[in-house]
N, C-alpha and C positions, 0 to 999 in steps of 0.2 A: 469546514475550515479549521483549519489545527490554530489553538487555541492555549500554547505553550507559553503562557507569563510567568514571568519570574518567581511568583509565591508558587506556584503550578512545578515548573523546574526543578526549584529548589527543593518541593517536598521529597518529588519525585528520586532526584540525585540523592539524597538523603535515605528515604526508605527503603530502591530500590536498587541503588549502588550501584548504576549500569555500569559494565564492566568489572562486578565485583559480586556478591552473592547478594539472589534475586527470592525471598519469601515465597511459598508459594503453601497452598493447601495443606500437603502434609507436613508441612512446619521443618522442610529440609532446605538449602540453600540450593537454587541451582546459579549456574553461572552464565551468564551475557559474556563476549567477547567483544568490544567496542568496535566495530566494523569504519572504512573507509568511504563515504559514499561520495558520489560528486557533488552531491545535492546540498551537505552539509554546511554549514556554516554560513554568515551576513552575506556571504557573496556566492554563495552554491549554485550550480544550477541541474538542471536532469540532463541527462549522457543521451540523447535523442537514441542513437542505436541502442544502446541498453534497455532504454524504455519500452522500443521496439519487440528486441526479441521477447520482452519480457509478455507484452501481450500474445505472440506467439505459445508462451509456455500457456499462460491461462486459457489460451482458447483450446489447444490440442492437450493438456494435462485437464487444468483443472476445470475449465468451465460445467465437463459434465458431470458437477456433483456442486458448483457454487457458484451463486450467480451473481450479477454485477449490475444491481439495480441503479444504481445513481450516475449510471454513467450512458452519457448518447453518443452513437456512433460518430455525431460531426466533430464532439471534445477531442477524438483520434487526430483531427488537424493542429490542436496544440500540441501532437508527439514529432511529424513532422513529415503527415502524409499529405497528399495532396488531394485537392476536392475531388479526382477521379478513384483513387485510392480509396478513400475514405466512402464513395458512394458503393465502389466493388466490395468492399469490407460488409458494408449491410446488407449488400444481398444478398449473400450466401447464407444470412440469415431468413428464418418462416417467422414471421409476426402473426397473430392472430389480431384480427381487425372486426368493427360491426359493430352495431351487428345493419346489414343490409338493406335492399329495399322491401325484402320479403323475409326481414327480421331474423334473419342465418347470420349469424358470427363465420369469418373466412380467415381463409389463410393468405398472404401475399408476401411477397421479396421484401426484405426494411430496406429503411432510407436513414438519411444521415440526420435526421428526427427524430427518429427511432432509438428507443436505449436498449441497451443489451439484452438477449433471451433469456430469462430465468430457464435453465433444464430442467423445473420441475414446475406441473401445475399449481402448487401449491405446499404449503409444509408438511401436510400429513403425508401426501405421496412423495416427500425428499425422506421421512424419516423410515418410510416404506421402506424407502430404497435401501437405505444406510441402516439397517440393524437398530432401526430405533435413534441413531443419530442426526441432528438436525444440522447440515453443512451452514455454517456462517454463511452470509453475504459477504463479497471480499472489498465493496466497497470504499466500508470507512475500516476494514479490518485494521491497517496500520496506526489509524489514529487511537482503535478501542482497545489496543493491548499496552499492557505496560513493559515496555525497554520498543516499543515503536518499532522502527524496520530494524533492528538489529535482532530484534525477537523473534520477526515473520524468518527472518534470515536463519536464524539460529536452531527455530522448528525444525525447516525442510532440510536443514542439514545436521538433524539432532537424530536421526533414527541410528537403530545397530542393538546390538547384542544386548540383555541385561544382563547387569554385572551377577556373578556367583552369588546365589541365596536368594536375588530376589527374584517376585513369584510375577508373572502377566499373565494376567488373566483372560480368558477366551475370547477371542474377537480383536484382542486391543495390540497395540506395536508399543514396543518402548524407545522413548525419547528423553533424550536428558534434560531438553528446557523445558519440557513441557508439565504444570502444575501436573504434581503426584507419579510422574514419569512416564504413563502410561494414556494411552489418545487411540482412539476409535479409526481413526483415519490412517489406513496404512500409508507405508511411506510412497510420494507421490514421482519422487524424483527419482530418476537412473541414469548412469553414464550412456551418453547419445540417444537423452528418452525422446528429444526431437531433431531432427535436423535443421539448421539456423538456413533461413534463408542468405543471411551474407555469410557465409561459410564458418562463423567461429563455431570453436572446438564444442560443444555440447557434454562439458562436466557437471556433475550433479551443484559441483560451486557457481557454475557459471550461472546454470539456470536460478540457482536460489538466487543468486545476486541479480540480476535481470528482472522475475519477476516480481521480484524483493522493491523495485526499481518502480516499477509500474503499476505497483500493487501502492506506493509512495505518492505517485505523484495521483493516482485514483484516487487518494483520500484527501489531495488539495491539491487539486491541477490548476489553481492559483499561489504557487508556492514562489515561482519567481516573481511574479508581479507584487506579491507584500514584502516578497525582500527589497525590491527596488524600491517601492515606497517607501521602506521604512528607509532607506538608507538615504534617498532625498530627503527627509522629513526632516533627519538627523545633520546632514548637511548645511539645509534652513534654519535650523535653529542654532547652529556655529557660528552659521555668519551673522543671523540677528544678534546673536549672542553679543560680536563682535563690533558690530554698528552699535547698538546699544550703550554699551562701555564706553565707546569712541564719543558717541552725544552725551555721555552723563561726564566726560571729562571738560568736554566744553564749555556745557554748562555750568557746571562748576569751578572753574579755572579760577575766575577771580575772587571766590571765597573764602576766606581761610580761615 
């Protein structure tokens, strides 16, 4: 659960300058651009198709290299699939299950019980895979970075060229938000790296904003329900506010 209080905020806006230069390891500034989200603000809420394609990107880009432990195939019903969806969606996943009546561990189809496949048995065979790099969980990723989804945003759309004189070293891509410029993870995104199933255009912006989106609402797919409460809460306390006053003028009328 995102966990943004005002001492929290403020430090944050203060040392991190979103929108403005961001500290990072080698003590050079890099820069946030303060993105538009729908999600944003007392009254935000998630772009259900946005959210959509965005798991599209994770499952055909990213998932095979980062998994998405905290998340169960039935939570897919708060994006705005329906329980046949949502049950097709876990099958085409292999869970391993057991172990049996004759003590064998098996494989079967998920269900909407089921939370997402890790790609990888375990971390030493992820970092196997990756040159020694251990792929995040994408989880709670938007809540564990500092500038939030403007950052995840800003990553996937941060690769390209180092500038003249600087050096990248073997293996790594350079990115401009990314602490020390340089990330193990090549660049994940391409113009039409998937095809959308409702036909939008598949830009490298679209996808970073989509699963920018998804990757959001993954790390508090209760985001509208505490806006709404908060904003009842806030409501209730205006009009007590306002009753209140009302009885303490009563009361007091005839005292002077």
């Amino acid at each position: 659960m995102r966990m943004r209080s005002l001492i929290a905020a403020t430090a944050l806006f203060a040392a991190l300058s979103i929108g403005g230069p961001v500290a990072h390891a080698a003590g050079d500034p890099i820069h946030l651009e303060k993105q538009d989200w729908s999600f944003s603000g007392l009254f935000g809420t998630f772009d259900r198709a946005s959210v959509q394609r965005g798991l599209q990107v994770y499952r055909e880009v990213c998932a095979s290299c980062h998994s998405l432990d905290y998340i169960s195939f039935r939570n897919l019903a708060d994006i705005g699939y329906s329980e046949a969806e949502v049950k097709a969606i876990a099958a085409q996943y292999d869970v391993v299950d057991g172990p049996n009546d004759e003590g064998e561990m098996f494989t079967r189809p998920g269900t909407p019980a089921d939370r997402f496949v890790a790609p990888f048995a375990n971390d030493n065979a992820a970092r196997a895979s990756n040159g020694g790099a251990l792929p995040p969980d994408l989880s709670l990723i938007v809540e564990a970075r500092a500038g939030f989804e403007d950052y995840i945003y800003g990553l996937l759309t941060g690769y390209g060229e180092a500038p003249e004189g600087e050096t990248v070293a073997e293996g790594m891509s350079y990115n401009k938000v990314f602490p020390g410029f340089q990330i193990a993870m090549a660049q994940p995104l391409y113009e039409d790296g998937v095809t959308y199933a409702d036909g939008t255009k598949a830009s490298v912006d679209q996808m970073a904003r989509d699963v920018t989106a998804f990757l959001t609402w993954a790390s508090e797919p209760n985001l509208e329900e505490r806006k709404r409460t908060g904003v009842a809460v806030i409501l209730f306390l205006i009009v007590a506010s306002g009753l209140f006053y009302a009885s303490k003028r009563k009361i007091w009328a005839d005292v002077h």
